[in-house]
C-alpha positions as CSV (number, residue, x, y, z in Angstrom):
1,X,-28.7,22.4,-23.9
2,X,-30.7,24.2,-21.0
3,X,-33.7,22.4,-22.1
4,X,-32.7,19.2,-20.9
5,X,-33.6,20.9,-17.2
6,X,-37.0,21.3,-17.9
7,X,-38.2,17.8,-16.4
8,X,-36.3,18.8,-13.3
9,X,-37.1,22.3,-12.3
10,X,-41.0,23.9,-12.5
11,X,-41.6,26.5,-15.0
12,X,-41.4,29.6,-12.9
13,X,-38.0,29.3,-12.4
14,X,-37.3,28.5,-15.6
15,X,-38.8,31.8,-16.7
16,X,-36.3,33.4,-14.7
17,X,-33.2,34.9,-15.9
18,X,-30.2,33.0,-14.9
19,X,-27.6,36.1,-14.1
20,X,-24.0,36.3,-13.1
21,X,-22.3,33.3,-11.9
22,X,-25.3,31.0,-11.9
23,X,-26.1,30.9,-15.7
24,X,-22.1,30.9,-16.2
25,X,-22.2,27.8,-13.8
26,X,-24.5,25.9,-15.5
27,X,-23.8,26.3,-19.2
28,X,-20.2,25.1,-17.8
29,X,-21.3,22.6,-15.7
30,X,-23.3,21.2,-18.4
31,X,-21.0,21.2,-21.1
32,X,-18.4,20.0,-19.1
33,X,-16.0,22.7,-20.2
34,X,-14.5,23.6,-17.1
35,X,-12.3,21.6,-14.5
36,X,-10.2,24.1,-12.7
37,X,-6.5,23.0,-11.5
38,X,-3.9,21.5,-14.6
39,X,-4.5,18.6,-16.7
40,X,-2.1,16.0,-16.4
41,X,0.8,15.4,-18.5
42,X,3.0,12.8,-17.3
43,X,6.4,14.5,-16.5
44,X,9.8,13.4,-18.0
45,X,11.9,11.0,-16.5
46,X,15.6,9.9,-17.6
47,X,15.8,6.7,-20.0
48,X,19.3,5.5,-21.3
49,X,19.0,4.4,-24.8
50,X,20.7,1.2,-24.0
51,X,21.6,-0.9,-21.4
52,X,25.3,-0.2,-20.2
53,X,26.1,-3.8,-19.3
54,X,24.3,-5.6,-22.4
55,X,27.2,-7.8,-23.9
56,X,26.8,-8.5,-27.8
57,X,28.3,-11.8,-26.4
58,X,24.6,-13.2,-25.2
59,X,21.4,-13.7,-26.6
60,X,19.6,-10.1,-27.1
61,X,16.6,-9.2,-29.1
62,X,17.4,-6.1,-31.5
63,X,14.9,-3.5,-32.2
64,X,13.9,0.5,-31.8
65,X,13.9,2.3,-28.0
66,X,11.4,4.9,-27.5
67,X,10.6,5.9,-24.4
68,X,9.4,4.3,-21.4
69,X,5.7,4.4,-21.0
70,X,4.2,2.7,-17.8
71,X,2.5,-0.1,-19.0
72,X,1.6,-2.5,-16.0
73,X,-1.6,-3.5,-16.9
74,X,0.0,-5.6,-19.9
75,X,-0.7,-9.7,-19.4
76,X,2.5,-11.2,-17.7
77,X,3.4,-15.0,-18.8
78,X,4.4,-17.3,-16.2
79,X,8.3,-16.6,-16.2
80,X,8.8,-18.9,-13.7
81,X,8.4,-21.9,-16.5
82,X,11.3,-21.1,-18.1
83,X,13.4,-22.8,-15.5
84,X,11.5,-26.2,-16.2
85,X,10.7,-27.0,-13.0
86,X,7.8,-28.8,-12.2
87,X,8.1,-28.4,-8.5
88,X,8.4,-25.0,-9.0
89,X,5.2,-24.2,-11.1
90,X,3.3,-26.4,-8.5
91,X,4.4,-24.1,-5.1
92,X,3.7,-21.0,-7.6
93,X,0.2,-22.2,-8.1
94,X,-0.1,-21.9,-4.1
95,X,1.7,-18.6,-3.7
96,X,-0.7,-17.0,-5.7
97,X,-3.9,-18.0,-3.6
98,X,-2.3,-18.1,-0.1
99,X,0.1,-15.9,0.5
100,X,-1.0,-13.3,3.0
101,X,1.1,-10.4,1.6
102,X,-0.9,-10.9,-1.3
103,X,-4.1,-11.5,0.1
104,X,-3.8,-7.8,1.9
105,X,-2.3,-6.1,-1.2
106,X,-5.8,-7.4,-2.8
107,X,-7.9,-6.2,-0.1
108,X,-6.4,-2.7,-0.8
109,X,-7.0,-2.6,-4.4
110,X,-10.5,-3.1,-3.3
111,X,-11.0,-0.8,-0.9
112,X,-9.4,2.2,-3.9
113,X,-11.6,0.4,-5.9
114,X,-14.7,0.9,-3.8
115,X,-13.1,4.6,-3.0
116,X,-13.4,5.3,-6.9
117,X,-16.9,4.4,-6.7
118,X,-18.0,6.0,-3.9
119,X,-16.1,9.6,-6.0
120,X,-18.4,8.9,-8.7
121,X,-21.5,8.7,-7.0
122,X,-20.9,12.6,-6.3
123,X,-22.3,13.1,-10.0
124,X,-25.7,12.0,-8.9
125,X,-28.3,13.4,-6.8
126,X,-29.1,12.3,-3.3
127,X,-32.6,11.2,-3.0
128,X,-34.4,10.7,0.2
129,X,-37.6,9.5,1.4
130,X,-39.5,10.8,4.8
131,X,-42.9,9.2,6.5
132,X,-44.1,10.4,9.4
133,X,-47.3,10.3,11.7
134,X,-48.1,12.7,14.4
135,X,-50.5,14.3,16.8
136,X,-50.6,16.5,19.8
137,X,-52.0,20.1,20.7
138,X,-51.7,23.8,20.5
139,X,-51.1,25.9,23.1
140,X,-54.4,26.3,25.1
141,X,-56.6,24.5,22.8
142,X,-58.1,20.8,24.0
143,X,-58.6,19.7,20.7
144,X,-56.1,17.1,19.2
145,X,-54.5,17.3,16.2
146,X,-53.3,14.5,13.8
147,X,-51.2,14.4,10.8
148,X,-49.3,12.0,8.3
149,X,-47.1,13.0,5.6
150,X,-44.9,11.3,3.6
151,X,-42.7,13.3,1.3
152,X,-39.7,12.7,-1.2
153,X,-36.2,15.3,-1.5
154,X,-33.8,14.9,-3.9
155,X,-30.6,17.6,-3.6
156,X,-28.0,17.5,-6.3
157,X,-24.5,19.3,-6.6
158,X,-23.7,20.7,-9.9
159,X,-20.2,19.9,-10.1
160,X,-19.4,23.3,-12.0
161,X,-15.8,24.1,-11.3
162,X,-14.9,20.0,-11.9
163,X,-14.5,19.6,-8.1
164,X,-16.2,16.3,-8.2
165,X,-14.7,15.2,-12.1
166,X,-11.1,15.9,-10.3
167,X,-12.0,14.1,-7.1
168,X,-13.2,10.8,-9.5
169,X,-9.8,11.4,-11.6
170,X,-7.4,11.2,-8.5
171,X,-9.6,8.1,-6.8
172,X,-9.8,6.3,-10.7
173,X,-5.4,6.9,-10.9
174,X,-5.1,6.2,-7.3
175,X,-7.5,2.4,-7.8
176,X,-5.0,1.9,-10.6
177,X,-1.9,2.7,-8.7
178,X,-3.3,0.1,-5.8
179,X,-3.8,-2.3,-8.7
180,X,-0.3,-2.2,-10.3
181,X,0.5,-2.3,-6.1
182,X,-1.0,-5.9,-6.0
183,X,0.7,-6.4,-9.3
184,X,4.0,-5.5,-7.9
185,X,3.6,-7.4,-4.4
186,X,2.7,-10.6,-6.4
187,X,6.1,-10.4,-8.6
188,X,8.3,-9.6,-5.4
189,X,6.9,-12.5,-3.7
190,X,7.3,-14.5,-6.7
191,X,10.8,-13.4,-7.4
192,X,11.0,-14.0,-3.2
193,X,9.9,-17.9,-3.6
194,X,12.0,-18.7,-6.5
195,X,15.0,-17.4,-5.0
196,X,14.6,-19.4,-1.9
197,X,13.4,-22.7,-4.1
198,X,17.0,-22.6,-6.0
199,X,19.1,-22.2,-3.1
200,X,17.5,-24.6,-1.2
201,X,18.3,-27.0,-4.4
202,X,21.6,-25.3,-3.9
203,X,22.1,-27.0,0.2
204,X,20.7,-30.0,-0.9
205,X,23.3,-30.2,-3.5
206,X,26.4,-28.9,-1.4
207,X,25.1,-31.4,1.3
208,X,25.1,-34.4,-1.0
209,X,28.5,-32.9,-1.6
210,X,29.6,-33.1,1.8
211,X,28.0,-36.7,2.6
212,X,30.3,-37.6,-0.3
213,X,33.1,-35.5,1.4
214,X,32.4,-36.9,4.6
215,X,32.6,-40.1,3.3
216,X,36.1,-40.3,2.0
217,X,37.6,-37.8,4.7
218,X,36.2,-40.7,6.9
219,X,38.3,-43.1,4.5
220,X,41.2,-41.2,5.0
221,X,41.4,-41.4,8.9
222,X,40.8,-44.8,8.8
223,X,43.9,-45.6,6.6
224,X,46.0,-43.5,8.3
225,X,44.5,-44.9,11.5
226,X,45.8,-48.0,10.6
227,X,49.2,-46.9,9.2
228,X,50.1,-45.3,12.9
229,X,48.9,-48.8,14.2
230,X,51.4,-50.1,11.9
231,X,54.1,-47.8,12.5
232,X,54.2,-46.4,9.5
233,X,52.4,-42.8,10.0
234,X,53.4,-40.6,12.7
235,X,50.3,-38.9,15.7
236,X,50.4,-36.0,13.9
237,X,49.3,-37.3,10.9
238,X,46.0,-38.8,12.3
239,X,45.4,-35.7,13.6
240,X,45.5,-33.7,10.9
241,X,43.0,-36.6,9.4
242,X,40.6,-35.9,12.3
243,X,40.5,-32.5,11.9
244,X,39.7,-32.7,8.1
245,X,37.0,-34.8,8.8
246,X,35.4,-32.9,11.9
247,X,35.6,-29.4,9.9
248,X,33.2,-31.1,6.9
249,X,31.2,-32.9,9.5
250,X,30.6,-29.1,11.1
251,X,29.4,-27.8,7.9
252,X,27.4,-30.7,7.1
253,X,25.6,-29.8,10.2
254,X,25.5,-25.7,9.1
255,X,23.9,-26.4,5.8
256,X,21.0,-28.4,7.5
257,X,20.3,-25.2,9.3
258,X,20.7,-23.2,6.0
259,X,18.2,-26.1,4.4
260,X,15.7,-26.2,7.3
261,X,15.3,-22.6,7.5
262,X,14.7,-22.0,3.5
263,X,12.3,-24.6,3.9
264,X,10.4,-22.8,6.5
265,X,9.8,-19.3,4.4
266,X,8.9,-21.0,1.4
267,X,6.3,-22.4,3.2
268,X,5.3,-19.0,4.8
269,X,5.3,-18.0,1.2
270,X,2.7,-20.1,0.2
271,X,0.6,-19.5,3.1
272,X,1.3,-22.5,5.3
273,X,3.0,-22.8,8.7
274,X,6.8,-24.2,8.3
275,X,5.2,-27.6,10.1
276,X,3.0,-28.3,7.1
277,X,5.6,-28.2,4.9
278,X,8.2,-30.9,4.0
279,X,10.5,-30.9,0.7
280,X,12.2,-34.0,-0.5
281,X,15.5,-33.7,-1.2
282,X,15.9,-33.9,-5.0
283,X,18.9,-34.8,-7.2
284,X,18.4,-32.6,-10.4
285,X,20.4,-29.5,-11.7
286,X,17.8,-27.2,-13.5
287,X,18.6,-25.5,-16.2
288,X,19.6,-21.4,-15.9
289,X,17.9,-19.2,-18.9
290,X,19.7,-16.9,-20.3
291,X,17.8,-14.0,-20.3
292,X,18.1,-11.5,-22.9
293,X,19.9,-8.5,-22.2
294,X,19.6,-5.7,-25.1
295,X,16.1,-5.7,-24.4
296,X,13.6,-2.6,-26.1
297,X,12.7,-0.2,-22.9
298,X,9.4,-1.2,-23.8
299,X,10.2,-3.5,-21.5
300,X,10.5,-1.6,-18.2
301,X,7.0,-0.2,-19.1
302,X,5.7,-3.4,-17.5
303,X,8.1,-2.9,-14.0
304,X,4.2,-2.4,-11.8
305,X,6.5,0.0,-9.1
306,X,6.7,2.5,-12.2
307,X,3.2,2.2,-13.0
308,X,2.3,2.7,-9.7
309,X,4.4,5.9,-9.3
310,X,3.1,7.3,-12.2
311,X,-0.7,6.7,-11.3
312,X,-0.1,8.3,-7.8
313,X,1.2,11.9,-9.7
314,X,-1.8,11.6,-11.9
315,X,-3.3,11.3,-8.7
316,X,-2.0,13.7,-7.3
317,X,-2.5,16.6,-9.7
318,X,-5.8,16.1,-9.7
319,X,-6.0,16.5,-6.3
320,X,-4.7,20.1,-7.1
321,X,-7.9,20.5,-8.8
322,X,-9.4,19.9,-6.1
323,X,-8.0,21.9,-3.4
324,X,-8.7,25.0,-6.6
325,X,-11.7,24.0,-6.9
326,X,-12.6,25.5,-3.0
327,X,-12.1,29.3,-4.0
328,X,-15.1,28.7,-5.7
329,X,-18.8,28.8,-4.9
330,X,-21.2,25.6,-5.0
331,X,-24.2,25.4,-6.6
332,X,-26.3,22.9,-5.7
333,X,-30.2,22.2,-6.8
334,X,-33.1,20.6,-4.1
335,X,-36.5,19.4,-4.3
336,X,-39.3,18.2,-2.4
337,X,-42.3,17.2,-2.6
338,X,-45.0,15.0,-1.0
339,X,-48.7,14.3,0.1
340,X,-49.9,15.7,4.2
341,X,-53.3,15.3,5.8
342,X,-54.9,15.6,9.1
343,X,-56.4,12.3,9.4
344,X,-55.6,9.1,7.6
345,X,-58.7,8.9,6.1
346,X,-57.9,12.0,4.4
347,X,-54.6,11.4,3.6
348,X,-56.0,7.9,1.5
349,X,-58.8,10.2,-0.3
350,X,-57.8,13.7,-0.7
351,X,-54.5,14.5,1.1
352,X,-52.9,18.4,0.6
353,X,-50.0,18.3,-1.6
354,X,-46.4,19.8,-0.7
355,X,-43.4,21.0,-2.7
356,X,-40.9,22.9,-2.7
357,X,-37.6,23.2,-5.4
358,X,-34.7,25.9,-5.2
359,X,-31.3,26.2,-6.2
360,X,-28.5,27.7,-3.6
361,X,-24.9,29.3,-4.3
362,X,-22.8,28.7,-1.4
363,X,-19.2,29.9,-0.8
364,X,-16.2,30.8,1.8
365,X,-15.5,34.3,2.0
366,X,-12.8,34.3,4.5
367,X,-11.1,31.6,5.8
368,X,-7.6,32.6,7.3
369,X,-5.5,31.7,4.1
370,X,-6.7,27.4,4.7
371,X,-7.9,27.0,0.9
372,X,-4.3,28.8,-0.4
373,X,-2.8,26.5,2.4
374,X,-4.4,23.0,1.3
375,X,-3.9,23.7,-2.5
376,X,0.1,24.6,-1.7
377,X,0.0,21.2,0.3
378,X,-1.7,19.9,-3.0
379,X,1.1,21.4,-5.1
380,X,4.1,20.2,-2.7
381,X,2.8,16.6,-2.7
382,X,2.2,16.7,-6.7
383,X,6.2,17.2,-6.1
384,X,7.1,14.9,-4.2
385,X,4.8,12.2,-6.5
386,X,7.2,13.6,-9.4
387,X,10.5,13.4,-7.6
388,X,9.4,9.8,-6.5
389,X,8.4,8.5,-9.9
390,X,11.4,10.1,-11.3
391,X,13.5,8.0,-8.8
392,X,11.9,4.7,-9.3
393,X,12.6,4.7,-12.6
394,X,16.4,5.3,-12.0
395,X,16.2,2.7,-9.2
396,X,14.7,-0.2,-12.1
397,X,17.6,0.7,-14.4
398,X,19.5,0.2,-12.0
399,X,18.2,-2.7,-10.8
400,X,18.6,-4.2,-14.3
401,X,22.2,-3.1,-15.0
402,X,23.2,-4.8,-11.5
403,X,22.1,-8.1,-12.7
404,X,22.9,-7.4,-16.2
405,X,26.1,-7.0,-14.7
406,X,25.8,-10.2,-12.2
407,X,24.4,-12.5,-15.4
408,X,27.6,-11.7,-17.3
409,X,30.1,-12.3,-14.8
410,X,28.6,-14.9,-12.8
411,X,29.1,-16.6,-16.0
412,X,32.7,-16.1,-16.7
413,X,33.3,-16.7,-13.0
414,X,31.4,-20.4,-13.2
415,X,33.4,-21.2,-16.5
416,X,36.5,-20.4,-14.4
417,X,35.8,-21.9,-11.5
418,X,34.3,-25.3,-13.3
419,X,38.2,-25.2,-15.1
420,X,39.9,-24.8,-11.8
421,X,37.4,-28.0,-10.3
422,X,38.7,-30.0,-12.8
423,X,42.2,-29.2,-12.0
424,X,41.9,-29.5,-8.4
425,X,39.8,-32.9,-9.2
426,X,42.8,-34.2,-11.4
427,X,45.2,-32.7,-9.2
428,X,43.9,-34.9,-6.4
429,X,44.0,-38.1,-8.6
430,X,47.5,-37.5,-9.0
431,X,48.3,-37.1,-5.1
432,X,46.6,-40.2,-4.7
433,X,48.5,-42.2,-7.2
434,X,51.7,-40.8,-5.3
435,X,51.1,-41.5,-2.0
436,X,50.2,-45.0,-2.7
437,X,53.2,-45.3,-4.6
438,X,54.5,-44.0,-1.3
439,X,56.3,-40.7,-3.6
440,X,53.4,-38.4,-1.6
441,X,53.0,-37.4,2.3
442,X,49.7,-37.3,4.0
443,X,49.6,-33.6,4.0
444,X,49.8,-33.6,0.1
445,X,46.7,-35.8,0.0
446,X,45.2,-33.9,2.9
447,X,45.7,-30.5,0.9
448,X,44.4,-32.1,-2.5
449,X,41.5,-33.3,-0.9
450,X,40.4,-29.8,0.8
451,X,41.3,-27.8,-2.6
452,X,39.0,-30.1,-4.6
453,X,36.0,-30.0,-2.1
454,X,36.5,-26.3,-1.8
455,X,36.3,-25.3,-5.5
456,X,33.0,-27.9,-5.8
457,X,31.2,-26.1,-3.1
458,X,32.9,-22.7,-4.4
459,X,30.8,-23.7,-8.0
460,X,28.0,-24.7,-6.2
461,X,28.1,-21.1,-4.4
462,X,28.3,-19.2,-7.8
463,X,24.9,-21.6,-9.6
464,X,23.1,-20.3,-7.0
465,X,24.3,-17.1,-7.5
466,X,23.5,-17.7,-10.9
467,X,20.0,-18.3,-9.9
468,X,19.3,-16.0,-7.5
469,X,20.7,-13.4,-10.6
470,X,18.1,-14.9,-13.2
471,X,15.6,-14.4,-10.9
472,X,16.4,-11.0,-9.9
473,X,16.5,-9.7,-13.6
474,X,13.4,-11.5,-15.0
475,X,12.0,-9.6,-11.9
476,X,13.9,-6.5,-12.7
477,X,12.7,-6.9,-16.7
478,X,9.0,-7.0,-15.0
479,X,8.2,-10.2,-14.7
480,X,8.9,-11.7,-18.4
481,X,10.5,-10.9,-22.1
482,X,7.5,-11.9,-24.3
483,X,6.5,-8.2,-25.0
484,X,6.5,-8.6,-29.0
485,X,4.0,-11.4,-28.2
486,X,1.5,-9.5,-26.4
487,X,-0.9,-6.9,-27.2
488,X,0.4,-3.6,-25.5
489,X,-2.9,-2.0,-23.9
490,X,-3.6,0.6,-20.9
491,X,-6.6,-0.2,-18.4
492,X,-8.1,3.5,-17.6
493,X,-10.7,1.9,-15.3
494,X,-9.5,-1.0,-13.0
495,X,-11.6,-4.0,-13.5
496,X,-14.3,-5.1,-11.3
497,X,-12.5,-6.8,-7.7
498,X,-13.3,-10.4,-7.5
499,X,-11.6,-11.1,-4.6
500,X,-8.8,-13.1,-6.4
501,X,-5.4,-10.8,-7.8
502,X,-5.8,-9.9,-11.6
């Protein structure tokens, strides 16, 4: 393969014996056989081979485990549909175009992206062009003398040791790690808007509740207003009335701060300032999915903060490479060559003709222990990128088993809690019916009345818990459960930044 040099370097030099190092460097060089520092292997991490909290009581898909593979890059559906929300889909549509978090998370991909391409260019050789005209004298002579050139120089690095193959591996791993970065920003702050949509949902509902509670507390005084007028209720009892009714007008007033200010970061979330943003107050109970819990681990191949942690330690060990890579010498090739003349006349008729090519070997004989210093720095952080990846990936099961966990319960709580509404609500009914069959005091109707608001707004409480759990597990799960449905692949090379998040 040395004859594909030919066109590059003149013949006398060609006729030359290549000794020692040099001929070693370029048979290497050119058949890329040699990249000093380790190849990367992707190091174990710890995989359960099934979820501790998965019940056999809810939905699950059923198939092999194998184990986890980072696979980020894999097309995500639009989770947030499953919850049937129109409203919802249409402030996701904005979140995804206008939120700053995002917009900055993109503008970093791009700059690792533009990093990666600036690495590569290190496999071709600089060329630069030079034009000059001159004139002036020598020493005691009176006579003038003129020149022009104009020449071209080209100087190329052979990357023989695979500095320059290791440096484009660590910038190509570290443009995909940015990538699955964007990826993971855009899911938190997806997972971040959906949250807040449902529990604002949840204070308009518990404020409709406490209108209605309001309401008949406000009954209530009235009556027993006009039973002390009458004679037939005692001070006491009016008080106890007014205090009811002035504790639920108090948290009437709380949940329009809890309302006002969930309002306000959704619209930060889609990129808008809170005055821009106003959300009717709608009356509908969406639907919570139940998300399936004895998933493949396939699935936490698509979590984008395990891709990420796994492209920075391929990263990373290249970098080793690189800091090995400086024991060794350089060799680099130059050429020149142009046209030179006295006069301009001469230089557009007959001008002299000027080259020059070479090759140099150039290396660091001492340097105070800094190469064995940055390549142990190498090493240490190739460390720390293992101990890190190993930890995110214990931190998403985790993750999952908490609201695996919180799915399950939340569930059994809310069946509970809906039983002990309808007692409380029947329970009431039955007070009622007493005390205007004058069998029941105020107090009994008084403590009906709180026990029955308090386990509807305690329900209320856990379906947005319920929500907020969903949420947190389809995020968890990486943003969907429709792996059998899409094709599993691996982008090497990030894809070209448009400017809008992939």
């Amino acid at each position: 393969m040395i004859h594909t040099l030919r066109p590059l370097l003149p013949r006398p030099l060609l006729s030359r014996p290549l000794h020692g190092v040099t001929a070693l460097a370029l048979a290497c060089s050119l058949l890329a056989g040699c990249a000093v520092g380790p190849d990367y292997k992707r190091p174990d991490a710890p995989v359960p081979q099934a979820f501790k909290e998965a019940s056999d009581a809810m939905p699950a898909w059923t198939g092999d485990w194998k184990t986890a593979e980072p696979q980020d890059a894999m097309s995500r559906p639009d989770w947030w549909r499953v919850f049937g929300d129109p409203a919802l889909d249409d402030l996701m549509s904005q979140v995804q175009v206008s939120n700053q978090n995002i917009k900055a998370a993109e503008a970093q991909y791009r700059q690792a992206a533009a990093a990666l391409a600036a690495a590569r260019a290190g496999f071709f050789p600089v060329i630069g062009a030079q034009a000059g005209v001159s004139r002036g004298a020598s020493g005691s002579s009176s006579s003038i003398i003129n020149g022009q050139s104009a020449t071209l120089s080209a100087t190329w690095e052979i990357d023989v040791w695979g500095r320059i193959r290791r440096q484009v591996e660590s910038a190509d791993a570290g443009a995909q790690a940015s990538q699955a970065d964007l990826a993971a920003t855009l899911l938190s702050t997806q997972a971040t808007l959906a949250q807040s949509y449902f529990l604002l949902r949840i204070a308009d509902a518990q404020r409709a509740l406490l209108d209605r509670t309001v309401a008949d507390y406000a009954k209530s005084l009235q009556l027993v207003q006009n039973q002390y007028k009458a004679g037939t209720a005692q001070r006491s009892d009016v008080l106890q009335s007014e205090t009811q009714l002035k504790s639920a007008q108090a948290q009437q007033i709380d949940i329009r701060i809890t309302r006002a200010q969930l309002e306000h970061s959704i619209a930060v979330l889609v990129g808008k300032p809170p005055a821009d943003l106003t959300m009717a107050t709608v009356d509908t109970s969406t639907a919570i999915p139940r998300v399936p819990v004895a998933v493949p681990s396939q699935l936490l191949e698509r979590r984008p903060d395990i891709g990420a942690a796994e492209r920075r330690m391929a990263s990373a060990n290249a970098e080793i490479g690189v800091a090995q890579a400086a024991y060794y010498p350089t060799l680099s090739l130059s050429a020149t060559g142009g046209l030179t003349a006295s006069t301009l006349a001469r230089w557009l008729s007959l001008p002299d003709r000027i080259w020059s090519v070479g090759a140099g070997l150039a290396g660091t004989v001492f340097d105070g222990g800094l190469r064995g210093a940055a390549k142990a720095q190498a090493v240490a952080a190739y460390d720390q990128t293992v101990a890190n990846y190993r930890q995110t990936v214990l931190g998403a099961f985790q993750e999952v088993e908490d609201n695996l966990a919180a799915a399950r319960l939340l569930e059994e709580e809310s069946t509970v809690q809906n039983d002990a509404l309808r007692s409380a609500r029947e329970a009431l009914a039955l007070v009622n019916n007493r005390y205007k069959a004058g069998t029941a005091g105020l107090l009994d109707v008084l403590t009906a009345q709180t026990a029955a608001y308090t386990a509807e707004r305690t329900a209320l409480s856990i379906t947005g818990r319920q929500y907020t759990s969903a949420v947190t597990l389809i995020k968890a799960l990486g943003g969907g459960w429709h792996a059998p449905d899409v094709a599993v692949g691996k982008t090497d090379t990030p894809p070209a930044a448009t400017g809008t998040p992939q």
